[in-house]
Structure formats: structure tokens, C-alpha cells
DOKE-477164 format. One record per residue: x, y, z of N, C-alpha, C in turn; residue in three letters. Coordinates in steps of 0.05 Angstrom, whole numbers, plus 32768, in hexadecimal, padded with zeros to 4 digits. Layout:
REM residues N
XYZXYZXYZALA ...
END
This chain:
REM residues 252
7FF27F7381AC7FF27F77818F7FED7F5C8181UNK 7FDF7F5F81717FD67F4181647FE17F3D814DUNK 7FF37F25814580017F1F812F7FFB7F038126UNK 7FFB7F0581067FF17EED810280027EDA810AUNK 80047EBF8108801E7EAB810B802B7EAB80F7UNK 80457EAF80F3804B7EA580E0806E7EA280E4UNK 807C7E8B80D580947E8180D180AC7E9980DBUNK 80BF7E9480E180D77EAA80E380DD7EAE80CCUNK 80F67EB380C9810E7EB280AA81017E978096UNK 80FF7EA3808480EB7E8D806780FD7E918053UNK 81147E95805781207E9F803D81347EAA803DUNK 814D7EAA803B816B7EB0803181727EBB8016UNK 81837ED4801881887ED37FF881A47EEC7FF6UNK 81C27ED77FF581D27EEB7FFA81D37EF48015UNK 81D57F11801281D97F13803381C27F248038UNK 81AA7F20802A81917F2D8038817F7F0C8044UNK 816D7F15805381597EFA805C813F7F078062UNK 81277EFB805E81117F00806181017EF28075UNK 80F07F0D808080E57EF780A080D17F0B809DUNK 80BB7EF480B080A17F0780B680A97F0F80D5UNK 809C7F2A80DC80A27F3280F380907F268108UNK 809B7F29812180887F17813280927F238147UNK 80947F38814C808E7F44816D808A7F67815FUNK 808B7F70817180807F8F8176809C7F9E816AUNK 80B47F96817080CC7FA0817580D47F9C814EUNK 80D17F85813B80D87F7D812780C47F9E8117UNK 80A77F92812280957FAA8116809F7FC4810FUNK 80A97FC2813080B47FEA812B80C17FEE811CUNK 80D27FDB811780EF7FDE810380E67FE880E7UNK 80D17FD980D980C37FE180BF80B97FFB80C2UNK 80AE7FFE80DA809B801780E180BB802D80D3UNK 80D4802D80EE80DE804380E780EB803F80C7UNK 80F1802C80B680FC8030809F80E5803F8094UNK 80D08036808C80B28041808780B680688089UNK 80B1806A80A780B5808C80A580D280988096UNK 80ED807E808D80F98092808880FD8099806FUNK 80EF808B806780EC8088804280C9809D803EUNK 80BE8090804780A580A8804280AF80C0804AUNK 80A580C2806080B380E3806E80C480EE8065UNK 80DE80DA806C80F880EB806A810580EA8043UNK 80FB80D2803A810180D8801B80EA80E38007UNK 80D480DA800F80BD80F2800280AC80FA800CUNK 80B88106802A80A281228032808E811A8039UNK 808281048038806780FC803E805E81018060UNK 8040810E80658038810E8084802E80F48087UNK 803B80E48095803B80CB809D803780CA80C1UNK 801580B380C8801B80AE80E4802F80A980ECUNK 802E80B78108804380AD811D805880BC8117UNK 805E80CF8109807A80DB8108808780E48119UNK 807A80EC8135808780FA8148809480E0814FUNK 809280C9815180A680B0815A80B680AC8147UNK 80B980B6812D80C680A8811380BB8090810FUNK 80AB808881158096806E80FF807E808380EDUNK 8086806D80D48067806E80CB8054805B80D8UNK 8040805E80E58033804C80F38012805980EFUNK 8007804480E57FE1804780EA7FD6803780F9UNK 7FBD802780F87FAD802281027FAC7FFE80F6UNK 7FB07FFF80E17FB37FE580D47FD17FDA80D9UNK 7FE07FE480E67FFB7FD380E37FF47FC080FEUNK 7FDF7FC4810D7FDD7FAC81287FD27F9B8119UNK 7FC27F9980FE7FBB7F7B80F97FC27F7A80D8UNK 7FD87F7C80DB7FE97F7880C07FFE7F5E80C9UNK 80047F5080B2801F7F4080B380367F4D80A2UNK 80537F5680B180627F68809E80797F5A809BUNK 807A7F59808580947F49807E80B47F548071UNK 80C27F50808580E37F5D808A80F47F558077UNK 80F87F68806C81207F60805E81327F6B806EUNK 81497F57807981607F5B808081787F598077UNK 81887F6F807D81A67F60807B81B57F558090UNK 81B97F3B808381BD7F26809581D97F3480A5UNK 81F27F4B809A82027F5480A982017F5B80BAUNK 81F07F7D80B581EE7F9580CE81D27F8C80D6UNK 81C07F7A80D281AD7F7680E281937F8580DAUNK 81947F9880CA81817FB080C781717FA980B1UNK 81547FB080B2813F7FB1809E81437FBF808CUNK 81407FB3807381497FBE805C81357FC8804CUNK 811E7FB2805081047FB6804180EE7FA58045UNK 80D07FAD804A80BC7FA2805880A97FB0803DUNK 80947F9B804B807A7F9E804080677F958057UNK 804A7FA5805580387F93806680237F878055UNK 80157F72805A80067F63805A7FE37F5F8065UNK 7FCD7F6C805F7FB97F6B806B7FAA7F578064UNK 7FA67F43806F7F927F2F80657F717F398067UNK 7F5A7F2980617F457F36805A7F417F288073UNK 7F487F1980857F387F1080A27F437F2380ACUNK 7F547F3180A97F637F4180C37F547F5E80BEUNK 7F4E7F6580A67F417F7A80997F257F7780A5UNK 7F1A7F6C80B17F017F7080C07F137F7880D5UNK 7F1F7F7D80E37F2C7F9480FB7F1F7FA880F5UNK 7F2D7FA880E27F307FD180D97F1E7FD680C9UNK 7EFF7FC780C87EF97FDA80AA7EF47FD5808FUNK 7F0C7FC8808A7F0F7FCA80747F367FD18068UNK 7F347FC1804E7F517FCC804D7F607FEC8040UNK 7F767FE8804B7F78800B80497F798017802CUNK 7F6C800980177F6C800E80037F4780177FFEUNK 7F41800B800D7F25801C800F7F1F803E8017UNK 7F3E803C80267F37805E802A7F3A806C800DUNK 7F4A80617FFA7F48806F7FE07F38806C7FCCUNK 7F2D804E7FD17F1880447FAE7EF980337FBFUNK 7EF2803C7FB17ED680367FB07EE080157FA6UNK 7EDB80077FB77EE67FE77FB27EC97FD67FAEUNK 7EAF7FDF7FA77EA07FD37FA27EA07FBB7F9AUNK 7EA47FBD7F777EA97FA47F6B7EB77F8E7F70UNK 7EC87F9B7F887ED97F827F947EC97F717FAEUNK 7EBC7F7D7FB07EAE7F747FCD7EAD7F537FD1UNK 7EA37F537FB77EA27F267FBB7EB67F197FBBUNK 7ECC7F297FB37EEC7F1A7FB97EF87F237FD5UNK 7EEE7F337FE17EF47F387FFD7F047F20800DUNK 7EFB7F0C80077EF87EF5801C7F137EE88015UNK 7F1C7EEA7FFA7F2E7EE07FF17F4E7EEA7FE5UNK 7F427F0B7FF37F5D7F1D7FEE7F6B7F237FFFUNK 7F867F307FFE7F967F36800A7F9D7F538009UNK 7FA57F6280107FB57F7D800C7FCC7F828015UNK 7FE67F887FFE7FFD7F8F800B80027FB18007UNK 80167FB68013801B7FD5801680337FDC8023UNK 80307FF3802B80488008803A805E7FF88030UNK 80627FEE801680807FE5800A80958004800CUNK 80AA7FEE801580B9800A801B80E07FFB801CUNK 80F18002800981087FFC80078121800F8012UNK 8133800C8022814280128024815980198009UNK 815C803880068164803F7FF48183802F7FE1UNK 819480237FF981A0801E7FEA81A07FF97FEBUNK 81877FEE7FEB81817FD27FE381647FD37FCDUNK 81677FE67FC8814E7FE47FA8815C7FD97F8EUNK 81617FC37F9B81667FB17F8481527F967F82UNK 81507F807F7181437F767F5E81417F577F81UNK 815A7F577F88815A7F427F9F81477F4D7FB7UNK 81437F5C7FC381377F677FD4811A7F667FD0UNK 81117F717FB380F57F727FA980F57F507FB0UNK 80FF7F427FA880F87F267F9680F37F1D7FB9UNK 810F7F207FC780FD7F0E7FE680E27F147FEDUNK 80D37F377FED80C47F3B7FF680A87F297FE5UNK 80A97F2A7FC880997F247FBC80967F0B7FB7UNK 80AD7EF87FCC80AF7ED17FCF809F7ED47FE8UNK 809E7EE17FF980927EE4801080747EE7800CUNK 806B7F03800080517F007FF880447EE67FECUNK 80587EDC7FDC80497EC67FC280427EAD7FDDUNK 805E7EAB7FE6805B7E9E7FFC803E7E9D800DUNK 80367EB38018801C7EB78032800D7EB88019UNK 80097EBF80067FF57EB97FF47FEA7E8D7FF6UNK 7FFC7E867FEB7FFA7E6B7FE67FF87E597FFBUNK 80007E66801D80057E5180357FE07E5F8035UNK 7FD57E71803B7FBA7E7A80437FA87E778031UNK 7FA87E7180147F9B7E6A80007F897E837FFFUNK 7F9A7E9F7FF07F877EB67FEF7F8C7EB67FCDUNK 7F797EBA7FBC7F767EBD7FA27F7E7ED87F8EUNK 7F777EE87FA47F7B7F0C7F957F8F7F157FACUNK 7FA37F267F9D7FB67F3D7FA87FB17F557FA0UNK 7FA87F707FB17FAB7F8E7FAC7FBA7F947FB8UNK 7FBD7FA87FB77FCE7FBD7FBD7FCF7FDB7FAFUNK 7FD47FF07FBF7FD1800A7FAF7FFC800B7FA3UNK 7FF580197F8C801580227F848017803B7F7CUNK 802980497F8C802580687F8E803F80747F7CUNK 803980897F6B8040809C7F5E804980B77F6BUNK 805F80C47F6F805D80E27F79805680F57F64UNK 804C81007F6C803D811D7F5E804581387F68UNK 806181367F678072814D7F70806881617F4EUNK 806B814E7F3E806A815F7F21804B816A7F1FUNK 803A816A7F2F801C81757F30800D81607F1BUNK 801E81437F1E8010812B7F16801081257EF3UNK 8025812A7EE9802481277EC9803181117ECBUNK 804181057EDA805180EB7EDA803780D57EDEUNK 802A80DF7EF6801680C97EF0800A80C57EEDUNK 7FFD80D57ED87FEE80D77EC57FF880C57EA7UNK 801480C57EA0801D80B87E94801A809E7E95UNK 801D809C7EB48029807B7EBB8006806B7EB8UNK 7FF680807EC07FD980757EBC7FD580727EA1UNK 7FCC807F7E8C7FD080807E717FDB80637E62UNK 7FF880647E72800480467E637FF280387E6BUNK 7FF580317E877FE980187E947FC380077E8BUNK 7FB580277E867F9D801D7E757F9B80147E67UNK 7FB280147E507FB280077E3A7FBE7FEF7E42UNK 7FCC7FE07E547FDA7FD27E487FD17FB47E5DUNK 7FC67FC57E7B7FC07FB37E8C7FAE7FBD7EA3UNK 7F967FC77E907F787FD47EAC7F707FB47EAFUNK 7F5D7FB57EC57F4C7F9C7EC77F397F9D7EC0UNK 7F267F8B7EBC7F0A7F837EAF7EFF7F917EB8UNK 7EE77FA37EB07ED47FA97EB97EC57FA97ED3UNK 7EC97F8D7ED37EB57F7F7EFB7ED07F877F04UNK 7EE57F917F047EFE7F8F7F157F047FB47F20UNK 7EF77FBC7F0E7F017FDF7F1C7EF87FE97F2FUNK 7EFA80017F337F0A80097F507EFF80257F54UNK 7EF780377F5B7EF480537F567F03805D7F6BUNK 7F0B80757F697F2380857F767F0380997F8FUNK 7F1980A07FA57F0080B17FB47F0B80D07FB3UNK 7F2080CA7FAD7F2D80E77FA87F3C80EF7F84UNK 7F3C80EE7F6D7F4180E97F637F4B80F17F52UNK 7F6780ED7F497F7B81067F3F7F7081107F24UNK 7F7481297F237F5D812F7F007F7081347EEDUNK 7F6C81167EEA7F7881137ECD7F7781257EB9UNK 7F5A812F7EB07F50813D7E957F6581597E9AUNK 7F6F81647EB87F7B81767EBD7F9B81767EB2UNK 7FA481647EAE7FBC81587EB37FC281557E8BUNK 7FE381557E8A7FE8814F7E747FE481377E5FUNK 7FD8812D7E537FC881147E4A7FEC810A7E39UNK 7FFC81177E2C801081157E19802981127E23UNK 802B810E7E3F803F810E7E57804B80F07E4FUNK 806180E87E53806E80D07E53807C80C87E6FUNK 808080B27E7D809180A27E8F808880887E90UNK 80A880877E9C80AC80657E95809F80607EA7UNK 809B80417EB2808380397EC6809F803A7EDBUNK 809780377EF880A9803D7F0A80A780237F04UNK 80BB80177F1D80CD7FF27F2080B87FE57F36UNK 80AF7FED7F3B809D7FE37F4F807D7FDD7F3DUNK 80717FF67F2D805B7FEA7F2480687FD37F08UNK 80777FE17EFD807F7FCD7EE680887FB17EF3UNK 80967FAD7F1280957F917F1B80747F867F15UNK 805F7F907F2680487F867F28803C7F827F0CUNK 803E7F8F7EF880407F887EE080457F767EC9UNK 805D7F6E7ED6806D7F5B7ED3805A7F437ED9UNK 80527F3F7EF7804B7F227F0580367F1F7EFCUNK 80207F347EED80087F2A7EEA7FF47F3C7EF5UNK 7FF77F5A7F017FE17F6B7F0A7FD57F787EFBUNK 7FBD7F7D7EFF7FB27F907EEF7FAF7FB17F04UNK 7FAE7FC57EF67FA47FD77F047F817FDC7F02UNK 7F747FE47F0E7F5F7FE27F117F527FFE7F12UNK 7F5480107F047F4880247F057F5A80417F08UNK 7F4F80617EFF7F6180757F047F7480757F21UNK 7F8080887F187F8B80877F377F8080987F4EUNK 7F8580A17F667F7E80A17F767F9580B97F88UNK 7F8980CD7F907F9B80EB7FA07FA180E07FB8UNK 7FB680DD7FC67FC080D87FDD7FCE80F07FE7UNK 7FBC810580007FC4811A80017FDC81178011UNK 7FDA810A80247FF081058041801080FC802BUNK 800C80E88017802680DE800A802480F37FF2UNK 801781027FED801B81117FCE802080FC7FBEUNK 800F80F07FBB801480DF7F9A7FFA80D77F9BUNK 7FFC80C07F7C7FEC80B77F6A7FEE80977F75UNK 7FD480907F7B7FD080737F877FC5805B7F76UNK 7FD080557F637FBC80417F567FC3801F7F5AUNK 7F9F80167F627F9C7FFF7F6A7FA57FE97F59UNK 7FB77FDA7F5F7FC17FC97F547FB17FA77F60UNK 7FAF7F957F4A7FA17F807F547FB17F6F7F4BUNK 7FB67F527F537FBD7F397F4C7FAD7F267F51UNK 7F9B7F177F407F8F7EF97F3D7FA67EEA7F3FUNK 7FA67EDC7F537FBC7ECC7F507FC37EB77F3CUNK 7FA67EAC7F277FA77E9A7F167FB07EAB7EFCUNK 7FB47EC67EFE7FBE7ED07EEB7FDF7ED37EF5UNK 7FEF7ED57F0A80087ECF7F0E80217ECD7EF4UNK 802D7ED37EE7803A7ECF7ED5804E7EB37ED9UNK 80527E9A7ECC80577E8A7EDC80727E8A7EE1UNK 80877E937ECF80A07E977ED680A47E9E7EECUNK 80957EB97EF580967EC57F1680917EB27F2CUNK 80787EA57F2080667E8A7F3B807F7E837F36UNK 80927E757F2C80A57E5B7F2B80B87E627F40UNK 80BD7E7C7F3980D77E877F4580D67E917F6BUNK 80B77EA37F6A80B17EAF7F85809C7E8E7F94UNK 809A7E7B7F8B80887E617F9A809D7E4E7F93UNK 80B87E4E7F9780C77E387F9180C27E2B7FAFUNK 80CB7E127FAF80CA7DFF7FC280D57E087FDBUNK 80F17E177FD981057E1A7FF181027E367FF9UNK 80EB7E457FF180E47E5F7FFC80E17E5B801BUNK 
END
């Protein structure tokens, strides 16, 4: 299995700690929190289920990065990491299976993709996000990559008026430029959907919001997770700097 290099434990906070995984055995661990939050908390047909991992094809050349509690030992919350060198493996990143990533093509070289974020239900709190996202800022700034995507998914248990909503806000308040969009390959129909619908932004896109992302276009049908996928981007020179200060401090 090929893993990038990278540092053990980078980070302390309370009694959680953050580490990149580095053998097969750390991996699985994300793998099974992964199926139990997709699968087992929203239903999603997720690879690998007959083992209890969510597991694809991209997690052999991903870097995934672990929250622990430093007590019982157990993964609390991961994210993975695709860099665009590792993304010549596979293709392409797994966000290409949803958007027509054209206009991104010349930043290829200089992006990253994170994903399968996934929290253990009872550590979705504000410390947990914040190691994961010192970690990213972190492999961002040691590898000198300029752009962050990532897809951020919506459930559409409600036949998609929630995110429809959450799209609606977000155009107004934070699409990307023009050269920056995205087209969906499957693509939820809006015009179908309630235009007058209201929700708050979930905690996760309103984090990325927060730091400086833009979303980049409608969203996108994810049949296997039932939800609404929309591509989220970060220029890193757009970064909000309070966040840089806090997630690039020195003793990360």
C-alpha cells in the first residue's frame, strides 16, 4: 500500500490528538468509523460494506488524517486527503466523478482534494473540526499546494428542498468567478424543487465559509449517499486570516 510520508501525532488538544495514519491497520480504523456514519447513520450504499469499511479505490493513494481520543484510543474523526500527484493514480480526483472540472484543469497541478469527512457522533464539536482543519492547513503549507476542493454533501431525504435552499443562499453570498465553475454530471433539478424553501447552512459548509471557500457551481445527485454534493473550493490566498493564524500557528 503506498502512503505518502508523513509526521506521526502533529498536534494535541485536550484529550483528543491528531495524526496522519501510516500503516494499513490506522487506515482501516477511518475506513470502519466511515461505514458507520454513512451506512449505519445515513443509509448510504457505501464500498466495502460486507467488511464494515467504507473503502474505494482512492483510499490506497490518499493521506488520511486521524482524530483520537487520547483515552480509549479510538478514532473519532478523519478526513482524507488526495493530492493532485497522487491523483494521476486514479484518474483523476473523485470529484470528477461528479463535475465536469474543466475550468479547473490548469490548477490541477496545484490542488488538493479533501473528503470522506466523517465525525464521530458524539465529538462534533468545534475542537475536533479545528484539529482536522490544522492538519489540512498544515499539508497544505509543508507541500506548497495553492487550491483546496472538496465536495460538501447535503441529504435529500426531503426529495431535495433543503438543498436547494442551502444552494440558493450560497449563490448569493459565495459562488466563484466565472473561470472557477464546475458543472454537475448528474444534476439535482433545481427548477423541480421548491425555489422559497429556507435552511440554515449545515456546520460543516458554513465552517468552509467561514475560512474563505467558494462554492463553485449547482449541486450535484449522489445516488449511492442520497444527497446534494456541492463543490466547495479554497484559494488559499483567499484564507480568512483569523483562521490562517489560528489553524498555521507555529506549534501545530
Amino acid at each position: 500500500m503506498r502512503l505518502q510520508q508523513q509526521p506521526g501525532i502533529v498536534q494535541s488538544q485536550a484529550r483528543l490528538m491528531l495524526q496522519h495514519a501510516r500503516t494499513p491497520a490506522e487506515i482501516a480504523e477511518a475506513q470502519h468509523l466511515r461505514y458507520k456514519i454513512f451506512a449505519g447513520e445515513m443509509g448510504a450504499r457505501v464500498p466495502g460494506r460486507e467488511t464494515g469499511t467504507d473503502s474505494d479505490e482512492f483510499d490506497l493513494y490518499c493521506d488520511h488524517l486521524l482524530v483520537r481520543d487520547a483515552d480509549s484510543g479510538h478514532v473519532v474523526g478523519t478526513y482524507r486527503v488526495l493530492s493532485s500527484a497522487m491523483a494521476h493514480h486514479t484518474g483523476g480526483f473523485y470529484s470528477d466523478r461528479e463535475f465536469d472540472l474543466t475550468r479547473l484543469d490548469h490548477l490541477r497541478d496545484e490542488t488538493v482534494e479533501i473528503g470522506r469527512s466523517c465525525v464521530h457522533p458524539e465529538y462534533r464539536n468545534g475542537a475536533t473540526i479545528a484539529l482536522l482543519w490544522s492538519g489540512i492547513a498544515q499539508y497544505m503549507q509543508t507541500h506548497g499546494y495553492r487550491y483546496l476542493i472538496g465536495c460538501a454533501s447535503v441529504g435529500i431525504a426531503d426529495g431535495g428542498h433543503v438543498a436547494t435552499a442551502i444552494y440558493n443562499t450560497l449563490q448569493k453570498t459565495s459562488l466563484s468567478p466565472a473561470e472557477y465553475r464546475v458543472f454537475p454530471r448528474c444534476e439535482l433539478p433545481l427548477a423541480a424543487l421548491d425555489p422559497a424553501a429556507e435552511a440554515p447552512l449545515p456546520s460543516l459548509i458554513k465552517g468552509y465559509v467561514r475560512v474563505g471557500a467558494y462554492i463553485c457551481g449547482a449541486p450535484a445527485w449522489d445516488p449511492d449517499f442520497n444527497t446534494a454534493d456541492l463543490l466547495m473550493m479554497l484559494p488559499m490566498s483567499r484564507m480568512n486570516p483569523r483562521y490562517a493564524r489560528h489553524f498555521l500557528k507555529a506549534d501545530c
